[in-house]
N, C-alpha and C positions, 0 to 999 in steps of 0.2 A: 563476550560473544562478538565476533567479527561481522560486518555485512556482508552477506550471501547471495547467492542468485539461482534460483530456482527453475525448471523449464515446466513451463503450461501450456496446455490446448484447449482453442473454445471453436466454439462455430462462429463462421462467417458471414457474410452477408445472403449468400446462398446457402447454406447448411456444411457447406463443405471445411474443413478441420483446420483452422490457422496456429501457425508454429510460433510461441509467445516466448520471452524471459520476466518474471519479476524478480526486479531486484530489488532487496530486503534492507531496513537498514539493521543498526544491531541490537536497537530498542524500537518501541512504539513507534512508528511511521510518526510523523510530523502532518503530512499528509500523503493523497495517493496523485501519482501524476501519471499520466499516456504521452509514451515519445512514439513519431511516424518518423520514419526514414524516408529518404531523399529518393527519387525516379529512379527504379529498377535494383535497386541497394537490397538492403536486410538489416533483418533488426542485430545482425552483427558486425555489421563495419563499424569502423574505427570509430567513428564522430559517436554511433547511437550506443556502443557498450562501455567508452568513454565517462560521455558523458551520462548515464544512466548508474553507473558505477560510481561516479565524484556524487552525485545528488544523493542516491543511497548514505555514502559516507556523510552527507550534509543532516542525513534524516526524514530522508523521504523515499518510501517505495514509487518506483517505474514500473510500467508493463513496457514493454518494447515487442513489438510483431510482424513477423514478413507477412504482408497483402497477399493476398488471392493468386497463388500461382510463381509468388517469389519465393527464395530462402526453403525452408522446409514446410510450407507451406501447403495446401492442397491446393487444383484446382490448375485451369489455364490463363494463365496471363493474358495470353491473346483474344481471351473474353470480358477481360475488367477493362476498363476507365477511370477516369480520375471520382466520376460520381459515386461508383464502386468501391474505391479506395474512404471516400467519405461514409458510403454505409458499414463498412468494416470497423473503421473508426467508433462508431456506435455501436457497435457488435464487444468493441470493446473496452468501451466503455460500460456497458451491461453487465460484462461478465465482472469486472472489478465491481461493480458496482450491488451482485447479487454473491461475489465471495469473497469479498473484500470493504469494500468502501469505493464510493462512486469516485473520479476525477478530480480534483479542485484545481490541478496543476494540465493544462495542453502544452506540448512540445513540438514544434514540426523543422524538420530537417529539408531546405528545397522544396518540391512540388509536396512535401510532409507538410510543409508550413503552410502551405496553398490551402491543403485538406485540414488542416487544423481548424484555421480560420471559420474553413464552411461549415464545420462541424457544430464548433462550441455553442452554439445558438441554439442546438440541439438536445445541448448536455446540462442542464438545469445547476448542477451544482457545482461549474467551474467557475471557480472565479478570476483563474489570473492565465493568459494566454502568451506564448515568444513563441517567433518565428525567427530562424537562422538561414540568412542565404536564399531567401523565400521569394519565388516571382510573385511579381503583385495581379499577376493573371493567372490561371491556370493552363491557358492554350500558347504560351511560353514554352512549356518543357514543346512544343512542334519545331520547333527553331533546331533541336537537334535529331531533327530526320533530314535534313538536306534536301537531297535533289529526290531523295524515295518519295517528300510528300505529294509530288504531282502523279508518281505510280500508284500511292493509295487510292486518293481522287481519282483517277481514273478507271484500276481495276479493282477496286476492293481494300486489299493487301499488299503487302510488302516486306522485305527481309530486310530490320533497320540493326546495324550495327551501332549499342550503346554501349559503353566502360568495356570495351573488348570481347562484348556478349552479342551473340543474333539473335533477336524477339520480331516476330509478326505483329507487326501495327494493323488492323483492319480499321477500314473507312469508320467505324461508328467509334470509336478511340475517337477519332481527330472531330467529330461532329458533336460528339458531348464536352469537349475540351473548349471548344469555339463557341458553346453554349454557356458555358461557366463563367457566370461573373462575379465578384467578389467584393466590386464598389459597394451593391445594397450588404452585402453583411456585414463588412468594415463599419458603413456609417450605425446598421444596430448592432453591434458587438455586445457594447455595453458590458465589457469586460476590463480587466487591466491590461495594458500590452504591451509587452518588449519587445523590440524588433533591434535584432543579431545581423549586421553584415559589412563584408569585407567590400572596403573601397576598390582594391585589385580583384575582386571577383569574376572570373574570365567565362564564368559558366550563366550565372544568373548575375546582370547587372547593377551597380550600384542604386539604376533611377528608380529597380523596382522597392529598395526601402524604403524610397524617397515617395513615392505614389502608394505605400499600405501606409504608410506614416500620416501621409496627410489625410487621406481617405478614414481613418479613424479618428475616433473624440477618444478626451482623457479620462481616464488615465493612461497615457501612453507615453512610453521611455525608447531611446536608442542610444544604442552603443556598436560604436566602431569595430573590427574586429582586424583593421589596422593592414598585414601585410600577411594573414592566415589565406590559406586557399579554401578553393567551393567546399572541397570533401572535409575542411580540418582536420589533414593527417596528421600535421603536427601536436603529438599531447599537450603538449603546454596549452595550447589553444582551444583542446577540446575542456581540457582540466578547467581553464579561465571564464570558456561560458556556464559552464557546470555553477563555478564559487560561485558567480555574477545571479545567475537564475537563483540558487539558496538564496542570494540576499535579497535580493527582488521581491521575490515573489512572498519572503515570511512580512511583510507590510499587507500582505493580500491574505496570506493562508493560514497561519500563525493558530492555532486554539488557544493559543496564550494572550495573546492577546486580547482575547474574551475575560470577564471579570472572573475571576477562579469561584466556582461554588462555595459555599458557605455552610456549614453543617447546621444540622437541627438544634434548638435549642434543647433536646431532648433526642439521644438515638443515633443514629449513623443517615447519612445520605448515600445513596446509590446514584449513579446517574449514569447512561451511554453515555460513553464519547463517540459515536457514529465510526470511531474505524474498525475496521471489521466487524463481523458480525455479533459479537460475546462481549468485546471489551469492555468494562464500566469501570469509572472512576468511582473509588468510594474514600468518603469525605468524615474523619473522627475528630471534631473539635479542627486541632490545627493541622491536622496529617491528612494527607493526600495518597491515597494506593492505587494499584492498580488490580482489578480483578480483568481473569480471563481463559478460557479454554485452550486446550494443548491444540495445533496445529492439525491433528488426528482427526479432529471433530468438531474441523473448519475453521479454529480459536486462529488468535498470532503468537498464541501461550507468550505473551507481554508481561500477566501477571498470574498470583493461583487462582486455582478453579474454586467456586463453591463450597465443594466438599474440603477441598486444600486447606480455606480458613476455617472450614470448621474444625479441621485436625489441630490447625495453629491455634484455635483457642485452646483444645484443650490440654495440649501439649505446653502451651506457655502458662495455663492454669496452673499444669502437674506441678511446672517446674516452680515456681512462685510460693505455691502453697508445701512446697520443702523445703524453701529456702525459710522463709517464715519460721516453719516450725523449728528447724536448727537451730536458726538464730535465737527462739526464745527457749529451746532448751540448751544454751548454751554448745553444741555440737561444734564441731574443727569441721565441717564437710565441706568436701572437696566438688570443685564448678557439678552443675548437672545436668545430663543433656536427657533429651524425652525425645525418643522416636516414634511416631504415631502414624499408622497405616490403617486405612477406613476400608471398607469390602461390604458387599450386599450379599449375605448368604442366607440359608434355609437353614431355620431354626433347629432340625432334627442333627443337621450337624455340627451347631455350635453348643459346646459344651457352657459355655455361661450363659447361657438362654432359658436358662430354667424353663417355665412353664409355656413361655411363647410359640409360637403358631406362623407357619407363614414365613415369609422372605424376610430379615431383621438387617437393617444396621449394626454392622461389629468392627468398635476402635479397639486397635490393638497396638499398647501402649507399652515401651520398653524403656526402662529406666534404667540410665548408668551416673555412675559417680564417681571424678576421679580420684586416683588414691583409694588407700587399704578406708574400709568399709566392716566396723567391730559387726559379728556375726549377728547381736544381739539387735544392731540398725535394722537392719535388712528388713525384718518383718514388720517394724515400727515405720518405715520410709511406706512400704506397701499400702499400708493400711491407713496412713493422712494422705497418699495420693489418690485413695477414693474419698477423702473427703473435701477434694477441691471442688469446689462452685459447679465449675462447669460440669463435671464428671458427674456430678449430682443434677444438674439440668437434664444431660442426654439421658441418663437412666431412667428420669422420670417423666410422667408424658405433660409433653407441654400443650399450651395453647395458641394459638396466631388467628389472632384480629385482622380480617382486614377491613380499608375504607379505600375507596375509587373515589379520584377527586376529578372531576371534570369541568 
């Protein structure tokens, strides 16, 4: 299975409908990250589907999203701010967070990286933050309104030409942007942080890595990004902070690096892994699985469902307790595979249901074997494959103890 990319909608900071991508990696997320794109962008320009596309392949799911009134987004531009862009951030963050798994990875592209910053302090369960190209103010991105910002100040609004686009800047934009500081967050981040930026960066200046850099405590890393421009249109470039962040950030995010669960001296262990909503590790002696819900019914389908291993017990029971018996009657038989389909029906129309009542559990178990199969097998395979273990569990009614250990 290839990594994919998915299109999602959630609410905003107002209610109104923001236009999302998660991209998937091809197994179990490593972790979940939130990338913000750059001043007046989308979460489809080059830099943020780039690099949200190399991390996926690295093993980690992205959300990436056009703000309020960008991209496909709902809502008027000409009413957000940059503090707006920070409650969105949190909007979605939420929403990973109630169908998926919360952030452990922030991403900000430009005035993204500005909002990241303010954000994470917010976000409880990030722990590793990079900024690419990031002013270290957020009343920076005013520098490209020109000569419009003394018609805002004076009448309100103005028609500012940014990336080849017209957007109305109203006076309360440039008054929340002028309000915005970012020294007190930097010094409690209290996060890990990378900071991305290019020495020729003609848009957002070199000095502002130079002043998030100092303005935060460690953990914090920087990396050149040499002779790329603001937007890293160049792949090579977008591809390079993409690897760079994988590598970074698994010293921060890693569940592996956690001491790996230990099974019971008796039994199996179950445990969350905290991503997505279903997933559990479950732990046999030395084997590590993964359980988990089809994507239908909110899972990452990572691994099988419930009901899935209970098929696979008894389906690997069937198979076991005929190889056995072959073997000790001496039998030639050929490999055997057990197909096993579970379904919830009402007793009146299951015919093996004898006298039961009610809505019943029914596996429904198909045996094949390859190669010629003497005629005389056939009813003798049937009848030891109900006498495998499990087959004989399900049939009969069990019992489950439980104990709450608090």
């Amino acid at each position: 299975m290839a990594a994919s990319s998915e299109k999602v909608t959630f609410p905003g900071h107002t209610g109104e409908m923001l236009a999302a991508r998660l991209d998937l990696p091809a197994g179990p997320p490593r972790a979940y990250a939130l990338f913000a794109h750059c001043f007046t962008c989308s979460k489809d320009i080059f830099a943020a589907a780039r690099i949200a596309t190399a991390l996926a392949e690295n093993g980690f799911a992205v959300l990436r999203f056009d703000f309020t009134g960008l991209g496909a987004s709902d809502g008027e531009f000409a009413n957000t701010n940059f503090s707006s862009n920070v409650q969105d951030l949190l909007e979605a963050a939420k929403f990973l967070r109630e169908n998926h798994a919360a952030p452990s990875l922030l991403v900000g592209h430009s005035l993204g990286g500005a909002a990241v910053l303010a954000a994470a302090g917010d976000i409880p369960e990030v722990r590793a933050v990079s900024t690419i190209g990031a002013p270290a103010d957020a009343e920076h991105v005013i520098h490209n309104f020109g000569a419009a910002i003394d018609e805002i100040d004076e009448t309100g609004s103005a028609s500012v030409k940014l990336a080849g686009r017209d957007f109305t800047i109203h006076k309360q934009f440039l008054d929340d942007v002028r309000g915005s500081s970012l020294t007190d967050r930097l010094a409690k981040l209290k996060r890990a942080l990378l900071v991305f930026h290019a020495p020729l960066d003609g848009t957002v200046g070199i000095e502002n890595a130079g002043m998030i850099y100092s303005a935060a405590k460690h953990p914090k890393s920087f990396i050149s990004l040499d002779d790329a421009d603001h937007l890293l249109s160049r792949r090579a470039d977008a591809i390079y902070v993409a690897n760079v962040l994988a590598a970074w950030s698994s010293r921060y995010l890693d569940e592996s690096a956690e001491e790996k669960p230990k099974a019971p001296d008796k039994g199996v262990l179950v445990r969350e892994t905290r991503l997505g909503k279903f997933q559990n590790e479950v732990v046999s002696g030395d084997h590590h699985l993964l359980a988990d819900e089809p994507k239908a019914v909110g899972g990452l389908d990572s691994g099988p469902s419930p009901y899935d291993f209970l098929s696979i017990a008894l389906g690997t029971c069937t198979s076991m307790t005929l190889r056995m018996y072959a073997d000790r009657k001496g039998w030639d038989l050929g490999r055997v595979s057990v197909v096993v389909d579970h379904d919830k029906v009402h007793a009146d129309d299951c015919a093996e249901c004898g006298e039961r009542e009610g809505r019943v559990d029914r596996f429904v178990r198909e045996i094949s074997v390859e190669g010629d199969v003497p005629a005389e097998w056939a009813d003798k395979l049937e009848e030891i494959a109900g006498k495998c273990p499990v087959h004989r569990t399900l049939e009969k009614s069990s019992v489950v103890a439980t104990k709450v250990v608090v």
